[in-house]
CHARMM internal coordinates of N, CA and C (Angstrom, degrees):
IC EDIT
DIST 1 N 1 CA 1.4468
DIST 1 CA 1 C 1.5266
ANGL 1 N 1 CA 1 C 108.24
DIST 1 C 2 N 1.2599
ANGL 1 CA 1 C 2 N 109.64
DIHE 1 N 1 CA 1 C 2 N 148.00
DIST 2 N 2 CA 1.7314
ANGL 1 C 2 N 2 CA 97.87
DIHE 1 CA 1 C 2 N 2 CA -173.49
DIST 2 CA 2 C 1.6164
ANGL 2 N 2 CA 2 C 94.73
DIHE 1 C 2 N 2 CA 2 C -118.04
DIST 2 C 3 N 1.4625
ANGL 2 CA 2 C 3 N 92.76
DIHE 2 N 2 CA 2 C 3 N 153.11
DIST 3 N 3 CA 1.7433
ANGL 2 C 3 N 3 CA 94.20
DIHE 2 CA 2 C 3 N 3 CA 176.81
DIST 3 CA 3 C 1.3678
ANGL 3 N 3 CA 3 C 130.72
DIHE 2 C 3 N 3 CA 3 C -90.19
DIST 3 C 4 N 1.1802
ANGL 3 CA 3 C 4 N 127.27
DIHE 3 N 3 CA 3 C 4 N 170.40
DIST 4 N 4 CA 1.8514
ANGL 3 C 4 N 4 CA 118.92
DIHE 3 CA 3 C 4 N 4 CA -173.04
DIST 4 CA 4 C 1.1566
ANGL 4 N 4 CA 4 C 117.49
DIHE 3 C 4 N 4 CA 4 C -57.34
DIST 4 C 5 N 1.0128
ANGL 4 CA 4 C 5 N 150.29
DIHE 4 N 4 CA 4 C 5 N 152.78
DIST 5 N 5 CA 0.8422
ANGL 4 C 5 N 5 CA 157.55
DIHE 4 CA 4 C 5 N 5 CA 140.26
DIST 5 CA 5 C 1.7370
ANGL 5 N 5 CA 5 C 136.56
DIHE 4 C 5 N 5 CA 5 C -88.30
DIST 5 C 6 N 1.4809
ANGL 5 CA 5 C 6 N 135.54
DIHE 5 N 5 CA 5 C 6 N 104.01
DIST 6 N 6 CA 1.3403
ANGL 5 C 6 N 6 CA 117.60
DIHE 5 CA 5 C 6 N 6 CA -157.44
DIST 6 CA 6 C 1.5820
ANGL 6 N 6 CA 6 C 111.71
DIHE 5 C 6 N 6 CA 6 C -31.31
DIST 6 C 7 N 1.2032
ANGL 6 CA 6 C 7 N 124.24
DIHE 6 N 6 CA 6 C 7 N 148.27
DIST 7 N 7 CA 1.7292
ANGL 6 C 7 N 7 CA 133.89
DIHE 6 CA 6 C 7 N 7 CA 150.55
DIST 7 CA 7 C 1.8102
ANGL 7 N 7 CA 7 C 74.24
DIHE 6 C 7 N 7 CA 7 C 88.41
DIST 7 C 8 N 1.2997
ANGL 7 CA 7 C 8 N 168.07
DIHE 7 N 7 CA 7 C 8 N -50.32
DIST 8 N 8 CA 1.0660
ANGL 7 C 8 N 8 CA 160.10
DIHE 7 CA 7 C 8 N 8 CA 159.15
DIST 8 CA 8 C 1.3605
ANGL 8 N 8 CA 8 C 95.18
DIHE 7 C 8 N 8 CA 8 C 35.04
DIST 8 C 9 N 1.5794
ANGL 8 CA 8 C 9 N 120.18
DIHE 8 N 8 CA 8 C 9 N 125.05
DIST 9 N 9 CA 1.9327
ANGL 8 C 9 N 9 CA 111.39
DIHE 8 CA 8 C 9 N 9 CA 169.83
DIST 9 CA 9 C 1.3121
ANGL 9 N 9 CA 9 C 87.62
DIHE 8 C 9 N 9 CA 9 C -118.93
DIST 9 C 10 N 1.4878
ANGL 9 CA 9 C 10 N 128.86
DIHE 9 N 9 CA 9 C 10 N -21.81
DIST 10 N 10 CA 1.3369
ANGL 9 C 10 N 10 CA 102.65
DIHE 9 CA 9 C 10 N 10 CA -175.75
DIST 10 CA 10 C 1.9521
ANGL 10 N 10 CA 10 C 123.19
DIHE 9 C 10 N 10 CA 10 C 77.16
DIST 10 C 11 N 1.0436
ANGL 10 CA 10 C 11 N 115.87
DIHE 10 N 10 CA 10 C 11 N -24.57
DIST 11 N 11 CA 1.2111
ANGL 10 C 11 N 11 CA 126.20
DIHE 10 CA 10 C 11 N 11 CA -176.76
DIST 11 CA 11 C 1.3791
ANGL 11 N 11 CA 11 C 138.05
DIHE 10 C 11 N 11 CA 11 C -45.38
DIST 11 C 12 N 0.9132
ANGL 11 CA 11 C 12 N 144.41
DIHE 11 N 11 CA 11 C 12 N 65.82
DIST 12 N 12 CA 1.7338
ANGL 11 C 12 N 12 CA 148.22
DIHE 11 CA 11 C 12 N 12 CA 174.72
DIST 12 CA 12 C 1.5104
ANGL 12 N 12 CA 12 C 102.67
DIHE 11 C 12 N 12 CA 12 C -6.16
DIST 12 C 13 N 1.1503
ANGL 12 CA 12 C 13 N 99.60
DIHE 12 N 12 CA 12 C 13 N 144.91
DIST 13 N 13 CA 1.8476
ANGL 12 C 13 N 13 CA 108.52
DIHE 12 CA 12 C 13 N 13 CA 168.07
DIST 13 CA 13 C 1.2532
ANGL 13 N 13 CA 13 C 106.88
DIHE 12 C 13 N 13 CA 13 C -127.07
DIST 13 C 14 N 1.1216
ANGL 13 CA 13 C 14 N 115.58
DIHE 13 N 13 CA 13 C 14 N 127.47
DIST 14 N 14 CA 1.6449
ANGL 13 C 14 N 14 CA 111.81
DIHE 13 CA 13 C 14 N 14 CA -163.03
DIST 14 CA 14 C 1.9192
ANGL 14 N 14 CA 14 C 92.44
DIHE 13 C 14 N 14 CA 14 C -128.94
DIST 14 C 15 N 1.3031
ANGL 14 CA 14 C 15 N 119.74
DIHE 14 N 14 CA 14 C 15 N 115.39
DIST 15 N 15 CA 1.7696
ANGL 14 C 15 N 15 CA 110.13
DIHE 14 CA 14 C 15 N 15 CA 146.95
DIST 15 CA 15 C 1.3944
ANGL 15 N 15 CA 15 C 130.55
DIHE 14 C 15 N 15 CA 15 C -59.34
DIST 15 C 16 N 0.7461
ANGL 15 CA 15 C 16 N 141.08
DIHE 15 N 15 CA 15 C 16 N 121.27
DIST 16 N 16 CA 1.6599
ANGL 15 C 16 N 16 CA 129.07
DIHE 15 CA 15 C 16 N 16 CA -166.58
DIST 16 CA 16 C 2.0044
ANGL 16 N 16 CA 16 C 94.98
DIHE 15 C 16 N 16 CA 16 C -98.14
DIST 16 C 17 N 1.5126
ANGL 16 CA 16 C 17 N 107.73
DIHE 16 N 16 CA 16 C 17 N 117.48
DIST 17 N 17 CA 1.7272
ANGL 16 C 17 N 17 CA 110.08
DIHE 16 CA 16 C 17 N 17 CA 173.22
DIST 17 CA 17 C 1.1960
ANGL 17 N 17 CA 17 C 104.86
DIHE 16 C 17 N 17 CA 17 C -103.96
DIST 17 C 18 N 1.2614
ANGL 17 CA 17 C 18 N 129.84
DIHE 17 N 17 CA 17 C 18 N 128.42
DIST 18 N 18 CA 1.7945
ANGL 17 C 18 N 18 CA 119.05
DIHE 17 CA 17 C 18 N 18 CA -168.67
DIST 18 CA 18 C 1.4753
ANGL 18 N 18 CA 18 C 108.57
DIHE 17 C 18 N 18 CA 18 C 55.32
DIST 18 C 19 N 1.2523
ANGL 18 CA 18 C 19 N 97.90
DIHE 18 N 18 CA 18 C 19 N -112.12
DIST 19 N 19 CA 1.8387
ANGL 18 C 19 N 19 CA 115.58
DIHE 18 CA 18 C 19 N 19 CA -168.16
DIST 19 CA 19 C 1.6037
ANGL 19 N 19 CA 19 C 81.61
DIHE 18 C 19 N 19 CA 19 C -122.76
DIST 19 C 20 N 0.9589
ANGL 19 CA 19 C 20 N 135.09
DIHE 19 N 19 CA 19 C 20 N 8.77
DIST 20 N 20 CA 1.2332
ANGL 19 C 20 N 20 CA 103.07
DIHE 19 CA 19 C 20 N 20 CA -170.17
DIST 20 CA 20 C 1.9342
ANGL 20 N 20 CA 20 C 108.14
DIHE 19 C 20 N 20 CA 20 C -101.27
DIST 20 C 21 N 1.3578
ANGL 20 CA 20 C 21 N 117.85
DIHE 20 N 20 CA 20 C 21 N 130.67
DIST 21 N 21 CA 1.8503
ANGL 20 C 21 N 21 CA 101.20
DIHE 20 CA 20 C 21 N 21 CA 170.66
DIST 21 CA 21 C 0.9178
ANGL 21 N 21 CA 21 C 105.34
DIHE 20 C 21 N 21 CA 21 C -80.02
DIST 21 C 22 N 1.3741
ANGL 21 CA 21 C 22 N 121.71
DIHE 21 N 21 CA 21 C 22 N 150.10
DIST 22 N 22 CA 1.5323
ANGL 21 C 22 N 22 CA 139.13
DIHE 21 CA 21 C 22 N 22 CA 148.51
DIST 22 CA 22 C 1.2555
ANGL 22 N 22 CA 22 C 130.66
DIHE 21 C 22 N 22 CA 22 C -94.10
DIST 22 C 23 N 1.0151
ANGL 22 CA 22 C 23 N 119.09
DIHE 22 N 22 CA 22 C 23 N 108.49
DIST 23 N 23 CA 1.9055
ANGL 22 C 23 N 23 CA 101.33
DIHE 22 CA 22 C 23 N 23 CA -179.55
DIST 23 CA 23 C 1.7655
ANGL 23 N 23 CA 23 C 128.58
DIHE 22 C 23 N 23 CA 23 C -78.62
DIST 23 C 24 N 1.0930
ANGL 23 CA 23 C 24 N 112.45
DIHE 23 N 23 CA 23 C 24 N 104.80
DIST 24 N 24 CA 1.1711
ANGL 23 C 24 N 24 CA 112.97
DIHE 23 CA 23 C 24 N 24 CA 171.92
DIST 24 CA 24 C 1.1256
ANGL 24 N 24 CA 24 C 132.11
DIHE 23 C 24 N 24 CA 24 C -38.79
DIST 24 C 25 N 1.3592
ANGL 24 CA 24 C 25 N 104.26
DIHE 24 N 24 CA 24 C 25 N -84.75
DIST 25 N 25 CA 1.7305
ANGL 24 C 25 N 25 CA 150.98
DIHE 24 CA 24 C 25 N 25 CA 169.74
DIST 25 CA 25 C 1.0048
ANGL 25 N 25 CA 25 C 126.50
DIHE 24 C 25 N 25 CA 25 C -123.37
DIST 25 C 26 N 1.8484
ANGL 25 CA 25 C 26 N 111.15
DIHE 25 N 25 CA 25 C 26 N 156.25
DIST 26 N 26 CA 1.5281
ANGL 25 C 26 N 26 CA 106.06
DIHE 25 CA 25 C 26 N 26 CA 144.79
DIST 26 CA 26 C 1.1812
ANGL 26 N 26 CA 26 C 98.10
DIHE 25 C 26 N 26 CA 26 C -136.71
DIST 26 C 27 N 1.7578
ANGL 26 CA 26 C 27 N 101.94
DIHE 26 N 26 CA 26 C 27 N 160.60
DIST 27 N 27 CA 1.4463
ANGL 26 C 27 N 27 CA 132.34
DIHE 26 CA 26 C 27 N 27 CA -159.84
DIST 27 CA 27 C 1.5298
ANGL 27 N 27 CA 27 C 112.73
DIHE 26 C 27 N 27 CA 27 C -75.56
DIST 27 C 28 N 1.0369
ANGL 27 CA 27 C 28 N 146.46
DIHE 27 N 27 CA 27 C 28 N 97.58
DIST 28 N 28 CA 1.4177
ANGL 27 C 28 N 28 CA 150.87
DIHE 27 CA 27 C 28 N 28 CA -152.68
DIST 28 CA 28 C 1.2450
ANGL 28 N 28 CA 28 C 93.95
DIHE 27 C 28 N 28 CA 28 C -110.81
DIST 28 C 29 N 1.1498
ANGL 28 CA 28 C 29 N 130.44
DIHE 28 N 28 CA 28 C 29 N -68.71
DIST 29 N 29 CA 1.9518
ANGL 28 C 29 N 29 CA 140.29
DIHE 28 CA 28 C 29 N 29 CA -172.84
DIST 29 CA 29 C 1.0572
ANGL 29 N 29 CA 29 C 105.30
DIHE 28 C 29 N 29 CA 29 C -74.97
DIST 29 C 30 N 1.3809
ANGL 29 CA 29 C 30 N 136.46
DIHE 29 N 29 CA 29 C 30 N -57.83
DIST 30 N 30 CA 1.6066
ANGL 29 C 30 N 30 CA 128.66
DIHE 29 CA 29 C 30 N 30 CA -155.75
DIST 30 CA 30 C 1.2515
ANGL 30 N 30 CA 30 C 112.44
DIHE 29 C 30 N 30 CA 30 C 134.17
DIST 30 C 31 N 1.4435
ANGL 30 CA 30 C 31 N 119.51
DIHE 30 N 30 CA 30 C 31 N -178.74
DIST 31 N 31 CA 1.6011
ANGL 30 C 31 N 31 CA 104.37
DIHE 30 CA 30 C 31 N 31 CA 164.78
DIST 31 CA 31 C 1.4132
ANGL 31 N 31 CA 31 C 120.05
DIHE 30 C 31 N 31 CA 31 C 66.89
DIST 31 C 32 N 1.2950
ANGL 31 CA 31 C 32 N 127.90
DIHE 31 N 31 CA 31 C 32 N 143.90
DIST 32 N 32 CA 1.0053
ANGL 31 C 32 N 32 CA 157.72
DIHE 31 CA 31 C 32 N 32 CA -141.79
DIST 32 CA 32 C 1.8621
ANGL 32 N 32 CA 32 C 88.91
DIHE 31 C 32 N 32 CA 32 C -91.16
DIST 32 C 33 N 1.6493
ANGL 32 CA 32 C 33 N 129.62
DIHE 32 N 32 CA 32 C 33 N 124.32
DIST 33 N 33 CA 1.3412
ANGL 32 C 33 N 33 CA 103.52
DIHE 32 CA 32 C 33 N 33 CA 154.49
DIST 33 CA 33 C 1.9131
ANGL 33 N 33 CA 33 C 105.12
DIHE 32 C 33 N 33 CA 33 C 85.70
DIST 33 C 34 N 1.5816
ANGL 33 CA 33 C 34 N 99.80
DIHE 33 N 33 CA 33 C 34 N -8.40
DIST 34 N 34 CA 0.9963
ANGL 33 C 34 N 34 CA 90.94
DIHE 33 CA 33 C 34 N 34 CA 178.31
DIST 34 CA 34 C 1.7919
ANGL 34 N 34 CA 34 C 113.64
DIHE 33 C 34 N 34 CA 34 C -104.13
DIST 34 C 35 N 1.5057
ANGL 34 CA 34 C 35 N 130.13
DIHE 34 N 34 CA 34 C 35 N 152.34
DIST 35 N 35 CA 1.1261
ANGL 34 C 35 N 35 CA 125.75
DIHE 34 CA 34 C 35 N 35 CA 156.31
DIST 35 CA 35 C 1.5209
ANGL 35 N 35 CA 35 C 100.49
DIHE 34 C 35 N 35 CA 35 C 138.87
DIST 35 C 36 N 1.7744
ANGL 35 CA 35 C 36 N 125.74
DIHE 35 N 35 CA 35 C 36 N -172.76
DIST 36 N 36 CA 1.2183
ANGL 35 C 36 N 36 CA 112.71
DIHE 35 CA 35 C 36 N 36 CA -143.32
DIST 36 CA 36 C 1.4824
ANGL 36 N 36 CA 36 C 91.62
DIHE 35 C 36 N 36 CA 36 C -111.04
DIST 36 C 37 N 1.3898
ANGL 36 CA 36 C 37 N 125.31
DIHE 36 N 36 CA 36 C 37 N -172.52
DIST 37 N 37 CA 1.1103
ANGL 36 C 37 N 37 CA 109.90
DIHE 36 CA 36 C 37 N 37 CA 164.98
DIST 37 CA 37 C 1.4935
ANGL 37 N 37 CA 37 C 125.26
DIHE 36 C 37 N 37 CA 37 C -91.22
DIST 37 C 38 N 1.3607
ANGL 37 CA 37 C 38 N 113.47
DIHE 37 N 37 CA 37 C 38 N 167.54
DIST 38 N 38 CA 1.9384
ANGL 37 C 38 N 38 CA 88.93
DIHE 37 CA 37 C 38 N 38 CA 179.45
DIST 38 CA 38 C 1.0784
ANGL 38 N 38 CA 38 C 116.24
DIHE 37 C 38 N 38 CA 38 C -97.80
DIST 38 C 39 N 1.4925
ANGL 38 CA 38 C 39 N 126.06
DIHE 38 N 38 CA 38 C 39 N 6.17
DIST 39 N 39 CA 1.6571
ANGL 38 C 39 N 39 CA 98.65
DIHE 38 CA 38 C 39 N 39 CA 160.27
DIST 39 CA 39 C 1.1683
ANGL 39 N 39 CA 39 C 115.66
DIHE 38 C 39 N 39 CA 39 C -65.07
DIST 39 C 40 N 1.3484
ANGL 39 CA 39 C 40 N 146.45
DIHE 39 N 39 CA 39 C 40 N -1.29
DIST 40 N 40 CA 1.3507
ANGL 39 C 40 N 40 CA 139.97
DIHE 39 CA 39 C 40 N 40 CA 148.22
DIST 40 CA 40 C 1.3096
ANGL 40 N 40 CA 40 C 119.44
DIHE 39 C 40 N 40 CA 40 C -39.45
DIST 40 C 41 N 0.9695
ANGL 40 CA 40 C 41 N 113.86
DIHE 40 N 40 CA 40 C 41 N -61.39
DIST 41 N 41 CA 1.9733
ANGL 40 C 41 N 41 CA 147.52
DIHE 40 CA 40 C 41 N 41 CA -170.68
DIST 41 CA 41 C 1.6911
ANGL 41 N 41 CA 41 C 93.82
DIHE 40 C 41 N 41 CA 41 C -76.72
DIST 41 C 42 N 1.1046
ANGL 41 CA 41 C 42 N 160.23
DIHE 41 N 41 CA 41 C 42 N -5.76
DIST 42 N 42 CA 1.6050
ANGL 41 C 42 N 42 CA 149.22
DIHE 41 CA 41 C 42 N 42 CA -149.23
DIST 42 CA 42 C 1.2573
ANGL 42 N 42 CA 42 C 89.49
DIHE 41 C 42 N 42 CA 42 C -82.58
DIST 42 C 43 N 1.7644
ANGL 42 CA 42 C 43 N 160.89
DIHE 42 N 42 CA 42 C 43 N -53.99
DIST 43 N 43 CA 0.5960
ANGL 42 C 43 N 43 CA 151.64
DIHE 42 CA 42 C 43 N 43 CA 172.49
DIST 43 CA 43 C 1.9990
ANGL 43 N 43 CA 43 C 132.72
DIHE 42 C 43 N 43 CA 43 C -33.19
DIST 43 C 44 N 1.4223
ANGL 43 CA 43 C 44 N 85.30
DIHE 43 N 43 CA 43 C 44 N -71.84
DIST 44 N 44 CA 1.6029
ANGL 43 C 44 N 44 CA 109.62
DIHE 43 CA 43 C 44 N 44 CA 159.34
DIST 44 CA 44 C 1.5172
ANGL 44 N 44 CA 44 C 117.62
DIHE 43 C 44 N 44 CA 44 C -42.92
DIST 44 C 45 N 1.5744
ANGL 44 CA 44 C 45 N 91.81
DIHE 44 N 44 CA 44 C 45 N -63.74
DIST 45 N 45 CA 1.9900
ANGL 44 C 45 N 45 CA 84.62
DIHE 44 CA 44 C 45 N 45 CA 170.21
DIST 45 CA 45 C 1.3100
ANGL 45 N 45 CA 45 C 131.00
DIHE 44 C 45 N 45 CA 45 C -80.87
DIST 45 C 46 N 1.5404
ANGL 45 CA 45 C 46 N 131.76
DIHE 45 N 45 CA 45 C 46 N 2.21
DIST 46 N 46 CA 1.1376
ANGL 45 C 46 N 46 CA 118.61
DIHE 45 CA 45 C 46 N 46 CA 140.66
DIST 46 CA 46 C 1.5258
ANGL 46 N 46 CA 46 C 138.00
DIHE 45 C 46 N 46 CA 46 C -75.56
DIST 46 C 47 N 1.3648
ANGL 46 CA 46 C 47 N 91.77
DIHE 46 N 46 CA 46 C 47 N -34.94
DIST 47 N 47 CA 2.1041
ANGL 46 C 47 N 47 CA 110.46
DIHE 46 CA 46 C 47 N 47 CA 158.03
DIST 47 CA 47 C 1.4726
ANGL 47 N 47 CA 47 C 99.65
DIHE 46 C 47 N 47 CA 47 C -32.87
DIST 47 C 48 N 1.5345
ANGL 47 CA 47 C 48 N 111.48
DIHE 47 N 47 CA 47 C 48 N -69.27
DIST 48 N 48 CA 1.4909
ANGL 47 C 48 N 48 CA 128.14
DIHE 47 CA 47 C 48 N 48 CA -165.70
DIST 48 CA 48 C 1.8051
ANGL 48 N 48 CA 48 C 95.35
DIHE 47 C 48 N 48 CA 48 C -47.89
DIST 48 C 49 N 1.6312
ANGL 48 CA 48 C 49 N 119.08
DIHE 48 N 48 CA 48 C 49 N -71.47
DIST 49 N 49 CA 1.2511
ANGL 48 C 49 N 49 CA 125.36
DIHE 48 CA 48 C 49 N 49 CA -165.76
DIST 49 CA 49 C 2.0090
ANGL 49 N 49 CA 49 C 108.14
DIHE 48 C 49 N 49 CA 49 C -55.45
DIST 49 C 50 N 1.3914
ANGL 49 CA 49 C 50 N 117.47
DIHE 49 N 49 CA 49 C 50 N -43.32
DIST 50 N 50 CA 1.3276
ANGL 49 C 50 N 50 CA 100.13
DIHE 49 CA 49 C 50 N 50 CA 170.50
DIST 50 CA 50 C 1.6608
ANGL 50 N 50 CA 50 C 128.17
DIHE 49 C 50 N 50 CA 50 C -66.15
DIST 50 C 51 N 1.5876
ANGL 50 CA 50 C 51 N 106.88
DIHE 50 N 50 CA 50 C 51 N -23.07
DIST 51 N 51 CA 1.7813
ANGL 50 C 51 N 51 CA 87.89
DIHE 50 CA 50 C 51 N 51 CA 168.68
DIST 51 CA 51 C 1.3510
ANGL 51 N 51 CA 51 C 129.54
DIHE 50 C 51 N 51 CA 51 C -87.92
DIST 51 C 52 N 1.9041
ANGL 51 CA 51 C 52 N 87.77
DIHE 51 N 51 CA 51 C 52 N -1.30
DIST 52 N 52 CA 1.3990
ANGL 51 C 52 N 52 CA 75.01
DIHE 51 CA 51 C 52 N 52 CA -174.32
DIST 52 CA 52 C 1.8828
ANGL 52 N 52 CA 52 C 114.12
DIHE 51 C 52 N 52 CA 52 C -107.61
DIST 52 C 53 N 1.3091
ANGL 52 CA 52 C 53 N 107.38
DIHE 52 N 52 CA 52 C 53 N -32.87
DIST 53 N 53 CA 1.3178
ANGL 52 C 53 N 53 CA 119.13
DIHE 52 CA 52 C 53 N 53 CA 134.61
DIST 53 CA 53 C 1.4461
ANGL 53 N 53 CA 53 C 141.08
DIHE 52 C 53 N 53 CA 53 C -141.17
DIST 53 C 54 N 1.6284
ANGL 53 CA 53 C 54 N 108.89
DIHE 53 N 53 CA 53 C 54 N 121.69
DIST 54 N 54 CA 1.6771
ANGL 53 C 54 N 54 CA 108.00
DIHE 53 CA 53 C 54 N 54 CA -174.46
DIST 54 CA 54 C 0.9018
ANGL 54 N 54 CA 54 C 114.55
DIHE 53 C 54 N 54 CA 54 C -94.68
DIST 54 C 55 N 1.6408
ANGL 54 CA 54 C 55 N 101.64
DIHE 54 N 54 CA 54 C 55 N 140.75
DIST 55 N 55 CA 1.2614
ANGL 54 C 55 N 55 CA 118.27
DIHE 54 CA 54 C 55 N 55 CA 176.25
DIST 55 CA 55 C 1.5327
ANGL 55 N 55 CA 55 C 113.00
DIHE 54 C 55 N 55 CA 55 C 138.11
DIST 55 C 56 N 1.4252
ANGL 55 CA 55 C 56 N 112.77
DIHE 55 N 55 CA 55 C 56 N -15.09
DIST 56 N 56 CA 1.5397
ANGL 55 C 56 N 56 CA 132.38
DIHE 55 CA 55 C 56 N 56 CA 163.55
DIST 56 CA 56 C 1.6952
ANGL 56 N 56 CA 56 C 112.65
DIHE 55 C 56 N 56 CA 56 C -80.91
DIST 56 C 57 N 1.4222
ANGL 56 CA 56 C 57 N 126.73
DIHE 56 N 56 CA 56 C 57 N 129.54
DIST 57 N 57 CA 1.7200
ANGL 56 C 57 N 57 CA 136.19
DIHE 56 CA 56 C 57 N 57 CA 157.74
DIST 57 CA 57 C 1.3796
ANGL 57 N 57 CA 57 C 97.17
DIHE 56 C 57 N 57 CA 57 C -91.69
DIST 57 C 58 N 1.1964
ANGL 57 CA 57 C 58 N 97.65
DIHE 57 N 57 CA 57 C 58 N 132.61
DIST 58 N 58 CA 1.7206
ANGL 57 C 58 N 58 CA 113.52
DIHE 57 CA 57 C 58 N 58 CA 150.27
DIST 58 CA 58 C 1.2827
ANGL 58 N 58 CA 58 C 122.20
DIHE 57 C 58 N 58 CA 58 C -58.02
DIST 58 C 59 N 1.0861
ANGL 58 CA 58 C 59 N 164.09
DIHE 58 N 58 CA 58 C 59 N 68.14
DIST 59 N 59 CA 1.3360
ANGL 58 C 59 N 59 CA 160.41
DIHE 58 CA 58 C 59 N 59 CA -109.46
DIST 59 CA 59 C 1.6719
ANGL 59 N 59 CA 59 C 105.47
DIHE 58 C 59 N 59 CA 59 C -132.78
DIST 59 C 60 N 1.0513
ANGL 59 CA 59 C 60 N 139.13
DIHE 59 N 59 CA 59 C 60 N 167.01
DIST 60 N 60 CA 1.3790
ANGL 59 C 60 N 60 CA 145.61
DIHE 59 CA 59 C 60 N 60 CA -173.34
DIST 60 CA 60 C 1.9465
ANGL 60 N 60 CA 60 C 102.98
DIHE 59 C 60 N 60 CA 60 C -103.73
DIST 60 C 61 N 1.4142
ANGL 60 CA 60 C 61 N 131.45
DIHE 60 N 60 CA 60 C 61 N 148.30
DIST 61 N 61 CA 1.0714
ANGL 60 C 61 N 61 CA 125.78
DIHE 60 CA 60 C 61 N 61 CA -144.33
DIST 61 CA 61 C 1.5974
ANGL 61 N 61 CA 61 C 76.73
DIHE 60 C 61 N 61 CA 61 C -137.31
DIST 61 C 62 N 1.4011
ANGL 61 CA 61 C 62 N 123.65
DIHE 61 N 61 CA 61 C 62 N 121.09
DIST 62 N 62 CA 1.5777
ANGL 61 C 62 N 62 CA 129.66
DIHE 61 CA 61 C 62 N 62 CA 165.15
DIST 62 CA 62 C 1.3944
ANGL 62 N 62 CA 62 C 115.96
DIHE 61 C 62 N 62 CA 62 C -78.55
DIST 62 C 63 N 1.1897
ANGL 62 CA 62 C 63 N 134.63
DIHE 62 N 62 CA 62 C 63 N 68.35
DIST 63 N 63 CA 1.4198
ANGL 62 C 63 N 63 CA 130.82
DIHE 62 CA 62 C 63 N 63 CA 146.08
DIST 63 CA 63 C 1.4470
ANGL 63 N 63 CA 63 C 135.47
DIHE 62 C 63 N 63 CA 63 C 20.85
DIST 63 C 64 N 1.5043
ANGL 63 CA 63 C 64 N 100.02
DIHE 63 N 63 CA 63 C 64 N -82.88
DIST 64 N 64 CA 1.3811
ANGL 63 C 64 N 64 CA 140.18
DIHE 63 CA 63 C 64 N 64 CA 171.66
DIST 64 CA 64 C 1.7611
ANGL 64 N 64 CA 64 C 94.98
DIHE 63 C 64 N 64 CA 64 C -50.77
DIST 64 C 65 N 1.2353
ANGL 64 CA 64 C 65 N 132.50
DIHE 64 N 64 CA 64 C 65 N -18.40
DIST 65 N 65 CA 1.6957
ANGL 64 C 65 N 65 CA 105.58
DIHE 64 CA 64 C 65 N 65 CA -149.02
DIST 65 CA 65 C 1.9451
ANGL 65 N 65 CA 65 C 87.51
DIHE 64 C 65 N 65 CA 65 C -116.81
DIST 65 C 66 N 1.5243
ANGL 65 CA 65 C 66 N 99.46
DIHE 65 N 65 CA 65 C 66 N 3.10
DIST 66 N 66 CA 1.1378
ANGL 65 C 66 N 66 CA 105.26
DIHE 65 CA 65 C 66 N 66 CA 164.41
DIST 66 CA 66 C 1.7447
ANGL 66 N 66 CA 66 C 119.77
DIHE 65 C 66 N 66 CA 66 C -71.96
DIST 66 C 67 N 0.9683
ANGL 66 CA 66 C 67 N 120.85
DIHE 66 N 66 CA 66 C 67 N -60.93
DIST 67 N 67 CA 1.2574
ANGL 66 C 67 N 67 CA 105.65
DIHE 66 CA 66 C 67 N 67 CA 170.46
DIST 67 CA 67 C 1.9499
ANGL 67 N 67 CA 67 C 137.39
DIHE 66 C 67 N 67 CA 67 C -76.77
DIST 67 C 68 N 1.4884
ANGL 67 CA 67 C 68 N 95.87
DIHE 67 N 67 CA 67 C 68 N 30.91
DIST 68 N 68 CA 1.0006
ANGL 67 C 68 N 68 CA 141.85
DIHE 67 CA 67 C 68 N 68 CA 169.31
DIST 68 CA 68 C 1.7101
ANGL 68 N 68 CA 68 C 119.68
DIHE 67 C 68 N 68 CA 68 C -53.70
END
COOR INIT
IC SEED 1 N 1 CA 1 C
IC BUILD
């Protein structure tokens, strides 16, 4: 788990494809572009997604099959 950091937003970055969100990132430092990636976090953010609602997988998002 990582700790706060002052100015910390914490914020998800989500692409939206169709209806569907994607999660990018979240914002740990600040700034635009900033923060880690989440396959680091895949654990944590599914923890996060089952208490808060079950019944969703975190799933991996193919890129590549976009220009498909």
């Amino acid at each position: 788990m990582r700790h706060l950091v002052k100015g910390d937003s914490g914020k998800p970055a989500f692409l939206l494809i169709g209806n569907q969100p994607i999660l990018v990132y979240c914002l740990f430092t600040g700034g635009a572009g900033h923060g880690p990636s989440i396959h680091g976090s895949r654990r944590e953010v599914q923890k996060a997604m089952d208490e808060l609602c079950s019944g969703y997988k975190l799933e991996e998002f193919d890129f590549m099959s976009m220009g498909r």
